[in-house]
Each structure stands twice: as structure tokens, then as C-alpha cells.
Jmol script that loads the backbone (N, CA, C; Angstrom):
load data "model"
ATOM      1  N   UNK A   1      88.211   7.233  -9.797  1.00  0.00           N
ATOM      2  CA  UNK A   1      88.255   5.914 -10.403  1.00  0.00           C
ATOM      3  C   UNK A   1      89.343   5.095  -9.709  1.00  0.00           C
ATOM      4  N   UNK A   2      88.972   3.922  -8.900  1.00  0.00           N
ATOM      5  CA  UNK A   2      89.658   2.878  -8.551  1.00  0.00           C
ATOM      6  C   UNK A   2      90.108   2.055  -9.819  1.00  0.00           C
ATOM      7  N   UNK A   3      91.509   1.761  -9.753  1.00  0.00           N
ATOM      8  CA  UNK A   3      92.537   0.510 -10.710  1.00  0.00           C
ATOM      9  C   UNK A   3      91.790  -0.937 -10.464  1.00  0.00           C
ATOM     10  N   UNK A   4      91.706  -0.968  -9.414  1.00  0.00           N
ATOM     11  CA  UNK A   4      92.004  -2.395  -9.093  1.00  0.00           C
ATOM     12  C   UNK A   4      90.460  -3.001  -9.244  1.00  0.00           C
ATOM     13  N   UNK A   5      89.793  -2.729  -9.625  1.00  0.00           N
ATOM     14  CA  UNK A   5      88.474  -3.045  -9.892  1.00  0.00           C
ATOM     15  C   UNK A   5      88.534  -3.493 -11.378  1.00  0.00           C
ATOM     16  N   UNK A   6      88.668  -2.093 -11.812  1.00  0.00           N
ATOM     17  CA  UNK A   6      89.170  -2.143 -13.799  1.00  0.00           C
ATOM     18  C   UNK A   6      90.298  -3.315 -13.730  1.00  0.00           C
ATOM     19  N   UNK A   7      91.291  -3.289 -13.417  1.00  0.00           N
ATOM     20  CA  UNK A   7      92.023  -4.267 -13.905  1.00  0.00           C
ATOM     21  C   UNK A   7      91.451  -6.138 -13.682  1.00  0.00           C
ATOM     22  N   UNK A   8      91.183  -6.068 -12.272  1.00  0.00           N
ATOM     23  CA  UNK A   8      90.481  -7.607 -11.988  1.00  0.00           C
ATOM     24  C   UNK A   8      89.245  -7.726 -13.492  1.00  0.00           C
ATOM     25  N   UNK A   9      88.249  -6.982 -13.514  1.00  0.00           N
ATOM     26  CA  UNK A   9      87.299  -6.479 -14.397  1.00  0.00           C
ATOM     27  C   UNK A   9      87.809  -7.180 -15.992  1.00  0.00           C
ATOM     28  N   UNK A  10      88.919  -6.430 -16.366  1.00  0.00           N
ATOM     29  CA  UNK A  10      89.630  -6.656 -17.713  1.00  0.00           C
ATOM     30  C   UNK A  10      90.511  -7.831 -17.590  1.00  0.00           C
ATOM     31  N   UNK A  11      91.060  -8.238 -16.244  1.00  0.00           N
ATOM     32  CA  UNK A  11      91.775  -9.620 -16.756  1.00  0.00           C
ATOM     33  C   UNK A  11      90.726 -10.701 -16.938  1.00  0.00           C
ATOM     34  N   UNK A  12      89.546 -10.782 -16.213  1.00  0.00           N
ATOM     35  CA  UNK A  12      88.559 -11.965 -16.002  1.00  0.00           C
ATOM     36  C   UNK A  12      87.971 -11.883 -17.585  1.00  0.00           C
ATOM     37  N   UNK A  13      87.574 -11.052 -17.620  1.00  0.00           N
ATOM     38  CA  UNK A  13      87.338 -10.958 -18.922  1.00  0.00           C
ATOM     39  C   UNK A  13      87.592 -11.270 -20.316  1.00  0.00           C
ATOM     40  N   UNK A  14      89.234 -11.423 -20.489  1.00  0.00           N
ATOM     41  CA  UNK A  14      89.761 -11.515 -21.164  1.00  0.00           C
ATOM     42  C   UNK A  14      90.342 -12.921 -20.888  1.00  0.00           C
ATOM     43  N   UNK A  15      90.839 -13.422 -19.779  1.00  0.00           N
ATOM     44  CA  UNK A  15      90.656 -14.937 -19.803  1.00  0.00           C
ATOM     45  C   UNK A  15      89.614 -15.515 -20.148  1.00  0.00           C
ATOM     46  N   UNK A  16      88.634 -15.483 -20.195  1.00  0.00           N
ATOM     47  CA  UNK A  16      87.157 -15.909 -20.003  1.00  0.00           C
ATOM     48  C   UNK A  16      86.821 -15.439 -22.041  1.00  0.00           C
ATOM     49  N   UNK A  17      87.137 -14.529 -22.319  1.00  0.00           N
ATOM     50  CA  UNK A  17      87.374 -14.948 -23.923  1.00  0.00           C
ATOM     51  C   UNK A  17      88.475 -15.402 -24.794  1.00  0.00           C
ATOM     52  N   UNK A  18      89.695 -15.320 -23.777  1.00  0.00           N
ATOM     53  CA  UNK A  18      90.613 -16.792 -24.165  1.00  0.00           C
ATOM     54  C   UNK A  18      90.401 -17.948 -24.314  1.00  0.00           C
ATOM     55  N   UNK A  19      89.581 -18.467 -23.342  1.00  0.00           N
ATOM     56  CA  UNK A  19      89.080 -19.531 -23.117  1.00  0.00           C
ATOM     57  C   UNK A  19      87.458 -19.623 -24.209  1.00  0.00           C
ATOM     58  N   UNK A  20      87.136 -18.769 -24.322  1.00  0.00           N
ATOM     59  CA  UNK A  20      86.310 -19.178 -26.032  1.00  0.00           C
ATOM     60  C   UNK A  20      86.883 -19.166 -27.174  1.00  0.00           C
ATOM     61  N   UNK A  21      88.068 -19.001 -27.449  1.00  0.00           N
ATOM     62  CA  UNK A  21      88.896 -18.973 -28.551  1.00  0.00           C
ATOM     63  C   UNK A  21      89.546 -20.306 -28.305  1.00  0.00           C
ATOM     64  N   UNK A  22      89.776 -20.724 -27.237  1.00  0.00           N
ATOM     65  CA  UNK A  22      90.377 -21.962 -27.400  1.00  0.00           C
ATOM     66  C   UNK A  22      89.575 -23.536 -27.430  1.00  0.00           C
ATOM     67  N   UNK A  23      88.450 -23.736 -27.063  1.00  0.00           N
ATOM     68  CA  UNK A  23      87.778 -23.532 -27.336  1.00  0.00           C
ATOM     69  C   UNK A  23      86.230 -23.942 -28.480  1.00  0.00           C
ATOM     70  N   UNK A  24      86.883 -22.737 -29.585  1.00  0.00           N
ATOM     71  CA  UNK A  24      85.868 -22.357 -30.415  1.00  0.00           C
ATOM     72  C   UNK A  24      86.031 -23.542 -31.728  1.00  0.00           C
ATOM     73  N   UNK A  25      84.611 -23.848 -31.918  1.00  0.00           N
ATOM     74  CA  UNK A  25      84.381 -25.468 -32.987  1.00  0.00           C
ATOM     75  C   UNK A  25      85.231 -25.443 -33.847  1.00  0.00           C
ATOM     76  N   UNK A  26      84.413 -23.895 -34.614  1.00  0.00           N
ATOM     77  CA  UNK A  26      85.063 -23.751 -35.991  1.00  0.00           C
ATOM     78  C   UNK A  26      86.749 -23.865 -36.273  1.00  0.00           C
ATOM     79  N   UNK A  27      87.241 -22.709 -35.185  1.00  0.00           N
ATOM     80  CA  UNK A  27      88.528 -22.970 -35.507  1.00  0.00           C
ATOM     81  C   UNK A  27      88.994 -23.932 -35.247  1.00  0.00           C
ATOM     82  N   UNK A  28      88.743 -24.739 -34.321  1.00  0.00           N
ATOM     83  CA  UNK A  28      89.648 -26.082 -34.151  1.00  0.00           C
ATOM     84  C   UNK A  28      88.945 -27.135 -35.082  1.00  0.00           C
ATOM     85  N   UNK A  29      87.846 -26.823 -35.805  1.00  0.00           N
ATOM     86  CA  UNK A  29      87.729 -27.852 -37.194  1.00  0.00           C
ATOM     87  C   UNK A  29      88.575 -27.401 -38.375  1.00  0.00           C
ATOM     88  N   UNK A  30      88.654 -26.315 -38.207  1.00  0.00           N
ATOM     89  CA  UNK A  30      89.698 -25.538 -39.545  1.00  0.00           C
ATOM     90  C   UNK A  30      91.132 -25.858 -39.086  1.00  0.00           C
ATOM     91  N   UNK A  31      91.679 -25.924 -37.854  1.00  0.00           N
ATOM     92  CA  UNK A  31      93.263 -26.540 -37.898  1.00  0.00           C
ATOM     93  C   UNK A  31      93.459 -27.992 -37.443  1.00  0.00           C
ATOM     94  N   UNK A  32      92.125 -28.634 -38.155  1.00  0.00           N
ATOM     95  CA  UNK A  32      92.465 -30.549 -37.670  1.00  0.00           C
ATOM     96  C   UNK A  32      92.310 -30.884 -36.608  1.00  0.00           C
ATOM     97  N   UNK A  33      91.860 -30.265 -35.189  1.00  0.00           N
ATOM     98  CA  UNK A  33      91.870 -30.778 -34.501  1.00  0.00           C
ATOM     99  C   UNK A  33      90.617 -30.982 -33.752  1.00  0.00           C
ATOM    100  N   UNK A  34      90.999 -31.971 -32.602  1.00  0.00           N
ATOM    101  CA  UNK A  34      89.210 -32.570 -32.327  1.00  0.00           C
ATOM    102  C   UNK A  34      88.656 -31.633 -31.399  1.00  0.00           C
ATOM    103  N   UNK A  35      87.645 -31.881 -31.431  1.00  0.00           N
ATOM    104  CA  UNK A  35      86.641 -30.881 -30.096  1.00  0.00           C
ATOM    105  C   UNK A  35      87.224 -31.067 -29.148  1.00  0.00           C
ATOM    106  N   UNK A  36      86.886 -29.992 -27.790  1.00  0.00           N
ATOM    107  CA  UNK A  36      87.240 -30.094 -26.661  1.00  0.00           C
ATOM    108  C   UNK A  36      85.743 -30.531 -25.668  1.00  0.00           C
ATOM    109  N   UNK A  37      85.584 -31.276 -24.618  1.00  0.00           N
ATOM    110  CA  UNK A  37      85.136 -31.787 -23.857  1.00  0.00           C
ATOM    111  C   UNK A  37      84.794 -30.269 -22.840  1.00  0.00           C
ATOM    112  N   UNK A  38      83.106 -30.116 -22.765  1.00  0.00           N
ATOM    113  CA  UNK A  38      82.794 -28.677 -22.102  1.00  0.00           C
ATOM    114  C   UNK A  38      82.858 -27.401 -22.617  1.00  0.00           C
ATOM    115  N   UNK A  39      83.167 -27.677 -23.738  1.00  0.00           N
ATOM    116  CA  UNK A  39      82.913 -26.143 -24.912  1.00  0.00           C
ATOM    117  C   UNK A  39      81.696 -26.074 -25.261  1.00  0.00           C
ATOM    118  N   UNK A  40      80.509 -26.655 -25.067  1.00  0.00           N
ATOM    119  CA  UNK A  40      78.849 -27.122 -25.768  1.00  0.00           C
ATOM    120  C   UNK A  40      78.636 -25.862 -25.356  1.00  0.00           C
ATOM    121  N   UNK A  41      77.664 -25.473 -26.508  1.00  0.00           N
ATOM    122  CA  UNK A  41      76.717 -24.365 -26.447  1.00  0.00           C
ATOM    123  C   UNK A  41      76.118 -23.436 -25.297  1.00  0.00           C
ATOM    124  N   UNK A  42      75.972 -24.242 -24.364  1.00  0.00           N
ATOM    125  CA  UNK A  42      75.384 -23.873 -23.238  1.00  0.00           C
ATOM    126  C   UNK A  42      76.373 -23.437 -22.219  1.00  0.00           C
ATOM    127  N   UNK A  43      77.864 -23.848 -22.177  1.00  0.00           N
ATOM    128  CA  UNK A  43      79.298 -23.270 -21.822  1.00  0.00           C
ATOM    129  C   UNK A  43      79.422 -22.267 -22.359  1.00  0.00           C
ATOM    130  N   UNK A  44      79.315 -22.150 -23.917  1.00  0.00           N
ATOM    131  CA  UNK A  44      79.882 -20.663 -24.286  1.00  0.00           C
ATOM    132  C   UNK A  44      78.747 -19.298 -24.458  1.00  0.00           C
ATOM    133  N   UNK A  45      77.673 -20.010 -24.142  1.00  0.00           N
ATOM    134  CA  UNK A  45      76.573 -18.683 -23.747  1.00  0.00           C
ATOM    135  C   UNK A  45      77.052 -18.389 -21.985  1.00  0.00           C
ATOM    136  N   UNK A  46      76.591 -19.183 -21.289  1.00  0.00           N
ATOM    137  CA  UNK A  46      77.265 -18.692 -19.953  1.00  0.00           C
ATOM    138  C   UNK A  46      78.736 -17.868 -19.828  1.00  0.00           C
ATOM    139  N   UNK A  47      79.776 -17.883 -20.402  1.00  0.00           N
ATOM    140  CA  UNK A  47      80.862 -17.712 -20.959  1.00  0.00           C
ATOM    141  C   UNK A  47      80.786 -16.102 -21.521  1.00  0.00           C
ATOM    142  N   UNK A  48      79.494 -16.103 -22.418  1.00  0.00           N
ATOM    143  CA  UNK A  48      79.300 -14.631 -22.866  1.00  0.00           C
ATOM    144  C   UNK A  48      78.910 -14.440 -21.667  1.00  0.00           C
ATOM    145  N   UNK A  49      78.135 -14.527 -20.678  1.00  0.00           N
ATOM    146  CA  UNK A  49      77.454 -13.526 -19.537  1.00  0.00           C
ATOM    147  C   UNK A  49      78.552 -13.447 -18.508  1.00  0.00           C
ATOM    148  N   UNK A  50      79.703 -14.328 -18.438  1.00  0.00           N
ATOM    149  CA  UNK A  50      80.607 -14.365 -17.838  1.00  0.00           C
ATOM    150  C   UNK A  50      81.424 -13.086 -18.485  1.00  0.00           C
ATOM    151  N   UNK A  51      81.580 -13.019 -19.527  1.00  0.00           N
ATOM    152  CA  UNK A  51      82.391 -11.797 -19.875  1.00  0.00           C
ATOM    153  C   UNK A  51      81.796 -10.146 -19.760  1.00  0.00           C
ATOM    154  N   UNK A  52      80.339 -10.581 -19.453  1.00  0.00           N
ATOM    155  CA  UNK A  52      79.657  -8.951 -19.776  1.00  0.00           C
ATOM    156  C   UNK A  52      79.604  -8.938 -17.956  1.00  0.00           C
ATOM    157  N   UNK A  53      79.367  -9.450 -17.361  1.00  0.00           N
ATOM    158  CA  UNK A  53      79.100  -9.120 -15.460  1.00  0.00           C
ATOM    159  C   UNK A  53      80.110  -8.294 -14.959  1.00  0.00           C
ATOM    160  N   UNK A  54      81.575  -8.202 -15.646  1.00  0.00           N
ATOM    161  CA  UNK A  54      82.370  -7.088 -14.921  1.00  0.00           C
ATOM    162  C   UNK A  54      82.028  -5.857 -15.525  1.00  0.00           C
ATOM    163  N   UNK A  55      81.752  -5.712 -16.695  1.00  0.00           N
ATOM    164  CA  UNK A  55      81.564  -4.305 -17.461  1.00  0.00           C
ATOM    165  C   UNK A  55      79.369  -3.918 -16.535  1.00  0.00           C
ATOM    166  N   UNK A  56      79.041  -4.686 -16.390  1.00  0.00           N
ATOM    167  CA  UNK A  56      77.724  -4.069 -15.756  1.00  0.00           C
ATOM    168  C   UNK A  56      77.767  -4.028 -14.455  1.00  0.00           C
ATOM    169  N   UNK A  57      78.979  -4.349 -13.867  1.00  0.00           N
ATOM    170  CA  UNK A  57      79.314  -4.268 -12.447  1.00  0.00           C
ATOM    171  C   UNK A  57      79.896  -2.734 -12.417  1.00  0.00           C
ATOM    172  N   UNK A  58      80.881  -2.816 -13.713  1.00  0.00           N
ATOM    173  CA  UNK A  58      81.456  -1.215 -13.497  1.00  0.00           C
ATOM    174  C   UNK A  58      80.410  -0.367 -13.762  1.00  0.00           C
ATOM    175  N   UNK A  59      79.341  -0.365 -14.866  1.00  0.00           N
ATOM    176  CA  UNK A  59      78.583   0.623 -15.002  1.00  0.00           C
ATOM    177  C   UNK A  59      77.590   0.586 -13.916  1.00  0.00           C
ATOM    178  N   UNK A  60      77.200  -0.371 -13.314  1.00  0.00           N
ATOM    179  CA  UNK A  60      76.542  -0.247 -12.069  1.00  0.00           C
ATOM    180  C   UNK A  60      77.279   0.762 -10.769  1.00  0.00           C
ATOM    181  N   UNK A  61      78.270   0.642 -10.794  1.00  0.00           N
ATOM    182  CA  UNK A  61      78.688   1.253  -9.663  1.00  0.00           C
ATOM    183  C   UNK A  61      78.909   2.949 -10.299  1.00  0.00           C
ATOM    184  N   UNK A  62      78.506   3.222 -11.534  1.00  0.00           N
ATOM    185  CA  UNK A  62      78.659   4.568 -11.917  1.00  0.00           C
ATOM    186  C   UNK A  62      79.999   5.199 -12.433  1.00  0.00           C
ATOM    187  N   UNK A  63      81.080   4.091 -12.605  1.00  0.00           N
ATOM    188  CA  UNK A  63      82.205   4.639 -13.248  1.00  0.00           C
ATOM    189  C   UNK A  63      82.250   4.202 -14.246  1.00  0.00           C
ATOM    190  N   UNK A  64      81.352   5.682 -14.972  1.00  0.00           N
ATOM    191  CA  UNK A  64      81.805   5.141 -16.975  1.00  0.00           C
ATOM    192  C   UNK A  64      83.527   5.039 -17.045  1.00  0.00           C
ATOM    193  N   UNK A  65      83.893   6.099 -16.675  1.00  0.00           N
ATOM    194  CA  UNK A  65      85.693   5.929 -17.277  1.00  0.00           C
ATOM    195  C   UNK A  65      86.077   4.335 -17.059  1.00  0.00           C
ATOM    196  N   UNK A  66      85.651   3.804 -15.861  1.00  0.00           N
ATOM    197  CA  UNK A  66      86.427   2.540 -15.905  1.00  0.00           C
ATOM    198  C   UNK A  66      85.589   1.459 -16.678  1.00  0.00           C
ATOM    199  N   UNK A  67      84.129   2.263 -16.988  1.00  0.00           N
ATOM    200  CA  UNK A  67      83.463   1.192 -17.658  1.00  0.00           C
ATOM    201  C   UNK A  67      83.846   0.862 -19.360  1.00  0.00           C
ATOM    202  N   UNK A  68      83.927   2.399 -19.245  1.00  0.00           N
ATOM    203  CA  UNK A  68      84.789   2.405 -21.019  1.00  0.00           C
ATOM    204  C   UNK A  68      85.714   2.105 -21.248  1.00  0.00           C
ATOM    205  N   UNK A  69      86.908   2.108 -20.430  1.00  0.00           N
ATOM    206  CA  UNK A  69      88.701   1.367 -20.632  1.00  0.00           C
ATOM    207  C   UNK A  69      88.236   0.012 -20.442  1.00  0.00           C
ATOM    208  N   UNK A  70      87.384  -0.628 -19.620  1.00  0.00           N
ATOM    209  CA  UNK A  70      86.986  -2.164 -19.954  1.00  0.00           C
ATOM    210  C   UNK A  70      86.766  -2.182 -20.824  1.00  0.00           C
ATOM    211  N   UNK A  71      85.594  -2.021 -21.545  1.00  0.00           N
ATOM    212  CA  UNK A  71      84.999  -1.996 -22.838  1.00  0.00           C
ATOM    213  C   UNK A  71      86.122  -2.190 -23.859  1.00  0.00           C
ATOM    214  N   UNK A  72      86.877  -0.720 -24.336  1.00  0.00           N
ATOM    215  CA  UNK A  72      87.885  -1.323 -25.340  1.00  0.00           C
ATOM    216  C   UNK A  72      89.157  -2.338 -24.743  1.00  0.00           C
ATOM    217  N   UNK A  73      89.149  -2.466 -23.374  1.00  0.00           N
ATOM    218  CA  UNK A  73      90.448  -3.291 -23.209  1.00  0.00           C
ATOM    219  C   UNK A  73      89.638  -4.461 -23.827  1.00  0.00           C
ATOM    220  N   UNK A  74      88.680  -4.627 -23.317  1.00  0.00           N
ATOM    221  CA  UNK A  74      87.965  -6.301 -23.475  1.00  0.00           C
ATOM    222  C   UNK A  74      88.298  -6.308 -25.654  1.00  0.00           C
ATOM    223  N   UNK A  75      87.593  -4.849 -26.316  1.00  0.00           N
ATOM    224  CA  UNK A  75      87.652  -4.865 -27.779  1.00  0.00           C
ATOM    225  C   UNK A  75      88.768  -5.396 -28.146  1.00  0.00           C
ATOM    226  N   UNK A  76      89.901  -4.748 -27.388  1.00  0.00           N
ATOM    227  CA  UNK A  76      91.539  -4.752 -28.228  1.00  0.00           C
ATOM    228  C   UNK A  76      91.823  -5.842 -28.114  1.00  0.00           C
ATOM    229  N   UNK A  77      91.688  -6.622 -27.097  1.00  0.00           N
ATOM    230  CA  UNK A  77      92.445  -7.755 -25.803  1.00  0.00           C
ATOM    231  C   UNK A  77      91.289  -8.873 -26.924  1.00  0.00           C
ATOM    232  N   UNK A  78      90.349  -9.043 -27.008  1.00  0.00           N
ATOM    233  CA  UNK A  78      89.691  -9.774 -28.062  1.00  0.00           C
ATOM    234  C   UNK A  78      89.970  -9.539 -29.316  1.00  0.00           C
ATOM    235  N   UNK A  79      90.589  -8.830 -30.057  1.00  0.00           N
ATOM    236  CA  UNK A  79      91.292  -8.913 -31.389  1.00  0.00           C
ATOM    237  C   UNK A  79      92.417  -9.054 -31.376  1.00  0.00           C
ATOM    238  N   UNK A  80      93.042  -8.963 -30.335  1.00  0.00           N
ATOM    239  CA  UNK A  80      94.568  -9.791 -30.495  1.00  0.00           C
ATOM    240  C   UNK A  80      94.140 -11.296 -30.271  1.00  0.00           C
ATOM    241  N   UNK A  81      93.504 -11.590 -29.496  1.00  0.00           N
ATOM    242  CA  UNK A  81      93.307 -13.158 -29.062  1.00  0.00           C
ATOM    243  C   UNK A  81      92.518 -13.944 -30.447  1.00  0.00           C
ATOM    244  N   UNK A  82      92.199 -12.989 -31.342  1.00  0.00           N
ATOM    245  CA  UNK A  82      91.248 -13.944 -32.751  1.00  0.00           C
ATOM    246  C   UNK A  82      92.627 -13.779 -33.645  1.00  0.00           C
ATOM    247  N   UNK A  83      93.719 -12.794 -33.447  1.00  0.00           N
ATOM    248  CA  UNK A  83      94.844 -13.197 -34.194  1.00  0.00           C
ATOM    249  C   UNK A  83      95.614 -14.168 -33.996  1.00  0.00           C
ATOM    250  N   UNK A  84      95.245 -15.051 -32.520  1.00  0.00           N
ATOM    251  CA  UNK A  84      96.144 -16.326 -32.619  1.00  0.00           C
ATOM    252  C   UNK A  84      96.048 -16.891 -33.375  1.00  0.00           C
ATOM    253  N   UNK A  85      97.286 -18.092 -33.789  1.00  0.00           N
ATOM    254  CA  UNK A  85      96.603 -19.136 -35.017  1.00  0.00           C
ATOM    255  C   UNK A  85      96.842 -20.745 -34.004  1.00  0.00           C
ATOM    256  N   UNK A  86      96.041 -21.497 -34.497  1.00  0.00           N
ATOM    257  CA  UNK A  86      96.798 -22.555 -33.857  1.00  0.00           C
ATOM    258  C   UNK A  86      97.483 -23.082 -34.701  1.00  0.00           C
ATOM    259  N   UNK A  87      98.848 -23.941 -34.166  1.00  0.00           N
ATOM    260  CA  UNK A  87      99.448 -24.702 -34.466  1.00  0.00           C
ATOM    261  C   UNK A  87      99.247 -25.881 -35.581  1.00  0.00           C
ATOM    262  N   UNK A  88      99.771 -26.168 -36.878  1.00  0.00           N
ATOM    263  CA  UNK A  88      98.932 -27.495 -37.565  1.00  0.00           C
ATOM    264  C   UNK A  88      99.772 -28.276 -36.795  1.00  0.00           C
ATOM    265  N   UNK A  89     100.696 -28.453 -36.472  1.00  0.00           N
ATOM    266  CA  UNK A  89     101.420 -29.760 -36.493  1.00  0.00           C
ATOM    267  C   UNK A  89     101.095 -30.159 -34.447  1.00  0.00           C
ATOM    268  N   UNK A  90     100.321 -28.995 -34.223  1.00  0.00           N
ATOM    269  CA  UNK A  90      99.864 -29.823 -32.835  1.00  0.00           C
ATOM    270  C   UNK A  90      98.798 -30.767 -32.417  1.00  0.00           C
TER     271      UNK A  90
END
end "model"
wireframe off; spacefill off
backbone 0.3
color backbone group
């Protein structure tokens, strides 16, 4: 098992569902603030296929181990990122 695959793999990933959390309608209608410009529907479906292409890249190339430490990095690394809160007073 090559690192440097898994890690590029798990950071893209995890930016790429940062960037749907930030983002995302609901929550930014629940802390007052206005939509963002390029979040539409059709951004955050591409966005999902953007996040699954490194994990079927790893299982394509036949390394479950690195396909599975993606997998939960992407799980963990996405439940810390839904524990952000935003800011009210921003």
C-alpha cells in the first residue's frame, strides 16, 4: 500500500465535503444567512461524484486497505465537519 495516493485520495475528499457544508441551504437558512452563488443542485450532485472518484480509484486499483482508511477517513473527517456551527453574528 502506497501513502501518497490515500492521503491526496482523503484530502480531496474531504475538502470537496467541506465545501458542501459550507455551502449547504439548510444550514445557512438555520444561521440567517443568505445563499451562496454555485451551491445549486446540480453543483452538489457533481460534488457527491467528486467525493466518491478517489475511493473507486482506490478500489479500482485493488487496494482495499487504502480503500477502507479512505472510506472511514472520508466517515470521521465528515462528522467532524457537520459538527461545525456557523457563526450567528457573521
Amino acid at each position: 500500500m502506497t501513502h501518497l495516493p490515500l492521503l491526496a485520495a482523503t484530502a480531496f475528499s474531504l475538502a470537496t465535503i467541506f465545501w458542501l457544508w459550507r455551502g449547504d441551504p439548510k444550514r445557512r437558512r438555520v444561521a440567517g444567512l443568505p445563499p451562496i452563488k454555485g451551491h445549486g443542485t446540480t453543483a452538489r450532485r457533481l460534488a457527491l461524484v467528486a467525493i466518491l472518484l478517489p475511493g473507486i480509484g482506490l478500489a479500482a486499483l485493488g487496494d482495499s486497505a487504502a480503500f477502507l482508511i479512505w472510506l472511514g477517513g472520508c466517515a470521521i473527517g465528515g462528522w467532524l465537519v457537520a459538527q461545525i456551527r456557523y457563526r450567528s453574528d457573521a
